[in-house]
C-alpha positions as CSV (number, residue, x, y, z in Angstrom):
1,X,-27.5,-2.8,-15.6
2,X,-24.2,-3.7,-16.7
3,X,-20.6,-3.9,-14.8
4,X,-17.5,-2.4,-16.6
5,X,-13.5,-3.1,-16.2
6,X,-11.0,-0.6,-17.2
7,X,-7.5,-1.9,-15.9
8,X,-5.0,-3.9,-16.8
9,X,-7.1,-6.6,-19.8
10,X,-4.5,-9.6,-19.1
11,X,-6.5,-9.3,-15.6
12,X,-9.3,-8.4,-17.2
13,X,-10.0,-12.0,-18.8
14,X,-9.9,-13.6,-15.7
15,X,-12.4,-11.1,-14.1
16,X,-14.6,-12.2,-16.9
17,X,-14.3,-15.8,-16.9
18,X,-15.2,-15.4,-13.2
19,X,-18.5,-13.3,-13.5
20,X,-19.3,-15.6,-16.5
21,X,-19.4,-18.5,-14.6
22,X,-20.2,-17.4,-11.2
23,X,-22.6,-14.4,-12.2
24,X,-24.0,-14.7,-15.8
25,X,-27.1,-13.1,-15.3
26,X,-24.3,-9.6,-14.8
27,X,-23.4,-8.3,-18.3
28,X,-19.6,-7.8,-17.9
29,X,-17.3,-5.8,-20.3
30,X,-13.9,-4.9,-21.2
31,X,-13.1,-1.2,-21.6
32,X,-12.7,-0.3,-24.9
33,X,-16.0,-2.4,-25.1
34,X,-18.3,-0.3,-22.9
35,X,-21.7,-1.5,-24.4
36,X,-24.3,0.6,-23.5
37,X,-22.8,3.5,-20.9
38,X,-25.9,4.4,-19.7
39,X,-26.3,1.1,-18.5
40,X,-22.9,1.2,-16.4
41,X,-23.6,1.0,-12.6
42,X,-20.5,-0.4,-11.7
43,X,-17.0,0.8,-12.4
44,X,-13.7,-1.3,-11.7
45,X,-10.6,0.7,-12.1
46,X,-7.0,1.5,-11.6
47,X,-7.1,5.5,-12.6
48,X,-10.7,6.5,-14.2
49,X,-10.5,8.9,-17.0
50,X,-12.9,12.1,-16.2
51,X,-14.8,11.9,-19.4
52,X,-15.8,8.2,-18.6
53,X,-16.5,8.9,-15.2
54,X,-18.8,11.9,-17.1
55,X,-20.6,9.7,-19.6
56,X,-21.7,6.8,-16.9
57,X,-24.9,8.8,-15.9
58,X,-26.0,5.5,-14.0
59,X,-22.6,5.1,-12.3
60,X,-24.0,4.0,-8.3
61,X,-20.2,2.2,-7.7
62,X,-16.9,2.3,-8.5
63,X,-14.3,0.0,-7.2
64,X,-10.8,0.7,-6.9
65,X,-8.8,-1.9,-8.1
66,X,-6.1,-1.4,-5.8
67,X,-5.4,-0.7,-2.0
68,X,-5.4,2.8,-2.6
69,X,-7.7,5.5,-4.3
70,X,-5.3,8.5,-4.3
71,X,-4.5,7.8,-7.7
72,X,-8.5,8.5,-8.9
73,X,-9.2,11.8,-7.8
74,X,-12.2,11.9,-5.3
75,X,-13.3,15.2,-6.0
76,X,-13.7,14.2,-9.8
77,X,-16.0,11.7,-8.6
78,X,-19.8,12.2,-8.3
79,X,-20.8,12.7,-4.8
80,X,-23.7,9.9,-5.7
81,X,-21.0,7.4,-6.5
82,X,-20.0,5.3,-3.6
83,X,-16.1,4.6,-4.0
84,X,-14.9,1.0,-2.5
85,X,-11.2,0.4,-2.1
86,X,-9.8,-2.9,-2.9
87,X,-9.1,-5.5,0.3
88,X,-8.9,-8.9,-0.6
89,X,-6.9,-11.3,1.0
90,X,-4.2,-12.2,-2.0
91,X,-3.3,-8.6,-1.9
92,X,-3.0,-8.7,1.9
93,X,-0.9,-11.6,1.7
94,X,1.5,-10.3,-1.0
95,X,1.8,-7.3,1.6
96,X,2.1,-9.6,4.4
97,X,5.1,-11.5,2.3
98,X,7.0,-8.5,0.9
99,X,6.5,-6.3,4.4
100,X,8.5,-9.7,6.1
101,X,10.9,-9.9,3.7
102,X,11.7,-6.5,4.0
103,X,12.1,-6.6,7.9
104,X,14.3,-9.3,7.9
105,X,16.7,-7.7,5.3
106,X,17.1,-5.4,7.0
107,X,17.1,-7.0,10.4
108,X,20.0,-9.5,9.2
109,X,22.3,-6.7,6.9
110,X,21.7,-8.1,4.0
111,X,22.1,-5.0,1.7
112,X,25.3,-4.8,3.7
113,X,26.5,-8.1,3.2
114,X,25.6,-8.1,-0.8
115,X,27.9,-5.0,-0.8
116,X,30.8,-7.0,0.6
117,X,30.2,-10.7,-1.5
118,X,30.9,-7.8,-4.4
119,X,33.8,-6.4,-2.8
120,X,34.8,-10.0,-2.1
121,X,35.1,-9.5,1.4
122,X,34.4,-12.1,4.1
123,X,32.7,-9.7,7.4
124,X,30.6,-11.0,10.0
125,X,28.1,-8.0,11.5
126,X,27.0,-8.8,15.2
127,X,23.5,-10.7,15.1
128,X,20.9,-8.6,16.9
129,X,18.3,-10.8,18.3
130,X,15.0,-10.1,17.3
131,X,13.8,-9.4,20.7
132,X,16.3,-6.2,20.6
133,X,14.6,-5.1,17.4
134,X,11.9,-2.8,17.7
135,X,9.6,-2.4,14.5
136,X,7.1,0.1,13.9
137,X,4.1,0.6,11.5
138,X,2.5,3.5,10.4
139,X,-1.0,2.9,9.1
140,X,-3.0,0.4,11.2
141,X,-5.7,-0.4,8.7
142,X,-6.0,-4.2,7.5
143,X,-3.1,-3.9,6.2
144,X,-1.0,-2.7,8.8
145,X,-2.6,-5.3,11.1
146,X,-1.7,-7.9,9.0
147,X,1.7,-7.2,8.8
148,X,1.9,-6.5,12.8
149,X,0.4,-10.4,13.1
150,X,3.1,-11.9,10.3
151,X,5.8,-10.3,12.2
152,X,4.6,-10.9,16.0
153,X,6.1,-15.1,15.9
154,X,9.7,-13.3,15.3
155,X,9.5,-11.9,18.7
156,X,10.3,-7.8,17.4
157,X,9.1,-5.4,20.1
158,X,5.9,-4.4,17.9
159,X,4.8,-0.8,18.4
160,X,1.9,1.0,15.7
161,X,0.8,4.4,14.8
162,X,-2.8,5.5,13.5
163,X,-4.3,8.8,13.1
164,X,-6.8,7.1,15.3
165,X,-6.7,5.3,18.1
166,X,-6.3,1.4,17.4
167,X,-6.0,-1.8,19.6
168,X,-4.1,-4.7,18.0
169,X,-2.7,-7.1,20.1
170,X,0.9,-7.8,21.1
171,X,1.8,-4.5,19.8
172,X,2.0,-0.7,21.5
173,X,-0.1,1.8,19.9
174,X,-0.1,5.3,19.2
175,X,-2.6,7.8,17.7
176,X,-2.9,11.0,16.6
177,X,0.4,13.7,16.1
178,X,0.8,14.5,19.7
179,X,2.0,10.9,20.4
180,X,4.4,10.6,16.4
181,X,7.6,11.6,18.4
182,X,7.0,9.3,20.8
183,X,6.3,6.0,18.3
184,X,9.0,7.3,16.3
185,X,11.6,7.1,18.7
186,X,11.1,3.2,19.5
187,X,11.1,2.5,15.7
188,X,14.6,0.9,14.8
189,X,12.6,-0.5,11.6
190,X,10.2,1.9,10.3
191,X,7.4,0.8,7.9
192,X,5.1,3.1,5.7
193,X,1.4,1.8,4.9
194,X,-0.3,4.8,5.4
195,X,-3.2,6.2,2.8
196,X,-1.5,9.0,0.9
197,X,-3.4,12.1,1.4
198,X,-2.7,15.7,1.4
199,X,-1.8,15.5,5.1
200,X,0.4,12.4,4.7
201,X,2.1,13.9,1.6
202,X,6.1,13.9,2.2
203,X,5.3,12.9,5.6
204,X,8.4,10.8,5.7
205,X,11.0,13.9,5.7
206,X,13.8,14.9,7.6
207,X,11.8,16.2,10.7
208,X,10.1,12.6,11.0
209,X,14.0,10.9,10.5
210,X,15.6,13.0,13.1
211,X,12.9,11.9,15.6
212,X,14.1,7.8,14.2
213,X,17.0,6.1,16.5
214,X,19.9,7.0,14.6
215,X,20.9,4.3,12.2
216,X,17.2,3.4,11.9
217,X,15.9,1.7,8.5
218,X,13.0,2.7,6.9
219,X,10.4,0.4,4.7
220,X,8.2,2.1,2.6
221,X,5.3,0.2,1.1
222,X,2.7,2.8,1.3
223,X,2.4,5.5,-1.9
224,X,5.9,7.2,-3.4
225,X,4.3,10.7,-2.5
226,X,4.8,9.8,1.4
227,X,8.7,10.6,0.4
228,X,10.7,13.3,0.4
229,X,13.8,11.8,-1.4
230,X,16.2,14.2,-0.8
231,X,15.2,13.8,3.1
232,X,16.3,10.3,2.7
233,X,19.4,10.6,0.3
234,X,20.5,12.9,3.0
235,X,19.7,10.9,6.2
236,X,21.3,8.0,4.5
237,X,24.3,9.4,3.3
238,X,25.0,10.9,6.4
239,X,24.4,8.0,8.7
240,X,20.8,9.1,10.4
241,X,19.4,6.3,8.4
242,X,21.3,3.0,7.6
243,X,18.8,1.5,4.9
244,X,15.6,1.8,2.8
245,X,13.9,-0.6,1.6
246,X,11.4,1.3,-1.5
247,X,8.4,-1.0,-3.4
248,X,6.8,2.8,-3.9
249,X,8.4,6.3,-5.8
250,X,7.3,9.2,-7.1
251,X,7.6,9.1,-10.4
252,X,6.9,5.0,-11.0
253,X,9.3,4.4,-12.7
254,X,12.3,6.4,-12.0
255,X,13.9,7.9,-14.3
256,X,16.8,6.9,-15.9
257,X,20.0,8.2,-13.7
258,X,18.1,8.9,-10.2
259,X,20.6,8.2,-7.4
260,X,17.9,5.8,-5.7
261,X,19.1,3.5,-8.6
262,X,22.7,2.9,-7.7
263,X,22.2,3.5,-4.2
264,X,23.9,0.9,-2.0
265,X,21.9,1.9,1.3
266,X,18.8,1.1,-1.1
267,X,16.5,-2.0,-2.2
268,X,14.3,-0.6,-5.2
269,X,11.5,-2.8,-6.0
270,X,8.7,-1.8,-8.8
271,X,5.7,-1.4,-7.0
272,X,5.0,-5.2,-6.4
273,X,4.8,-5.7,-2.5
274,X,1.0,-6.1,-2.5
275,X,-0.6,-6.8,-6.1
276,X,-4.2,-7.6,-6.5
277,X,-4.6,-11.2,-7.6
278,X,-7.7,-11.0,-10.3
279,X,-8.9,-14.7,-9.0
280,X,-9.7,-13.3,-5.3
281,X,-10.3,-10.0,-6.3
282,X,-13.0,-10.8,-8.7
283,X,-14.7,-12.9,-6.1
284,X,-14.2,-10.1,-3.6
285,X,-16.3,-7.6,-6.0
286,X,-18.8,-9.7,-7.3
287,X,-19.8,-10.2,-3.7
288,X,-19.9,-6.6,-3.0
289,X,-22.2,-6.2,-5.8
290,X,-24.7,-8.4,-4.3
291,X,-25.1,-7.1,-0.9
292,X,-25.6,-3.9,-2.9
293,X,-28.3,-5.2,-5.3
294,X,-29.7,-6.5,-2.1
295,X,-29.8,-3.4,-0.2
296,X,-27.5,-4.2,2.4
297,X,-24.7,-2.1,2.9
298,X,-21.4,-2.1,0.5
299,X,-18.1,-3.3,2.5
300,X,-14.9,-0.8,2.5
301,X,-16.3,2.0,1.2
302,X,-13.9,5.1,1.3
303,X,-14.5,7.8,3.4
304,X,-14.3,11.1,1.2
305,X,-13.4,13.5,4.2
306,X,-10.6,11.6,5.3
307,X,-9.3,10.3,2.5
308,X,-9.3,6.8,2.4
């Protein structure tokens, strides 16, 4: 049995200095060191090559290294292999952090008062108390619920939207398509943390925006591919939307010359809003492993049919 790492090998080191110390008895190696594959059971990965995935004939896990699996492929993935996505709590706080900081940007102008310090003009905006500001999540997984909780001691009118029904407290909650319109239309601050699946794909297009408040700002921390971004050049430059706020495109990163660059309705960020920490993640994973070399069930295992 042996455990194998193909990400990012910065991280890496500290992944192995953990297990080392906390799990010697677990061979641990670096991809391009594999040691033996056919003693591979676990996989830790960002975005596993096909032909790796092939020549682990004893894979029984892989572990996402990230939030997300979109990015892997399920159906290149043996139906024998259990998939786990990543949820660990320096991750969720990075979210938690980023997803604030987002909120009260936009909340308090800011993109609209950096455009006038470099105009050099002095213009106060009316303050809006927070209580007036209604802020909506789609995706109530953890770390939708997280971000609902960080958010709650500002006083924001706090409303969710699942594909399922959820209960999280202090907030309104919606479920399924039937009740979308509905959320949408209380959402003065939109925020995107949905799974990216073929049903969410470009879900945030110009339908969804006309259903927004007009002058609504949207935060999208989910996956790029949850944008259309021509819907949103659009609704911005036209006034349906008033701000983005974007840690996630499609491609990462942009290309040289996309408008989203020099966009002044627009905070670009590179993918950074919620970043696995190695030092909890590690711990996370190793502890995983265990309950599965004990029998007991593996925690956040995807669920092929849905997606996520």
């Amino acid at each position: 049995m042996s455990i194998l790492y193909r990400s990012d090998a910065v991280r890496g080191r500290i992944w192995a200095e953990i297990f080392a110390a906390e799990a010697p008895e677990l061979p641990f190696h670096i991809w391009p060191d594999t040691g033996d594959t056919a003693a591979v059971e676990y996989l830790i990965a960002w975005q596993p090559p096909v032909e790796l995935l092939r020549s682990l004939s004893r894979l029984q896990v892989l572990f996402s290294i990230g939030a997300g699996v979109d990015q892997i492929g399920l159906e290149q993935v043996p139906d024998s292999v259990s998939i786990v996505r990543m949820v660990e709590p320096g991750l969720v706080s990075g979210m938690v952090e980023f997803a604030t900081m987002a909120v009260l940007t936009l909340h308090r102008n800011v993109l609209d008062y950096h455009r006038y310090q470099r105009a050099g003009t002095w213009r106060q905006m009316e303050v809006i108390p927070a209580a007036k500001r209604r802020v909506g999540v789609m995706g109530l997984g953890v770390l939708g619920q997280a971000v609902l909780r960080a958010l709650a001691p500002f006083g924001f009118a706090l409303r969710g939207w699942s594909r399922t029904p959820k209960e999280v407290p202090g907030v309104t909650c919606y479920s399924g398509s039937g009740s979308l319109d509905a959320f949408l239309g209380g959402c003065d601050i939109l925020i995107c943390l949905l799974p990216l699946t073929d049903a969410t794909r470009h879900i945030l297009d110009s339908q969804l925006f006309r259903h927004l408040p007009q002058g609504a700002s949207l935060v999208n921390v989910g996956r790029g591919g949850h944008l259309d971004q021509s819907a949103l050049l659009d609704a911005l430059d036209s006034g349906r939307l008033s701000a983005a706020v974007l840690d996630v495109c499609d491609p990462e990163p942009l290309p040289a010359g996309h408008p989203f660059w020099q966009h002044p309705s627009i905070l670009l960020t590179p993918h950074i809003a919620g970043v696995t920490r190695p030092e909890t993640a590690a711990r996370i994973v190793l502890e995983n492993i265990r309950r599965h070399r004990r029998g007991e069930p593996l925690r956040d295992v995807v669920d092929r049919s849905a997606g996520y």
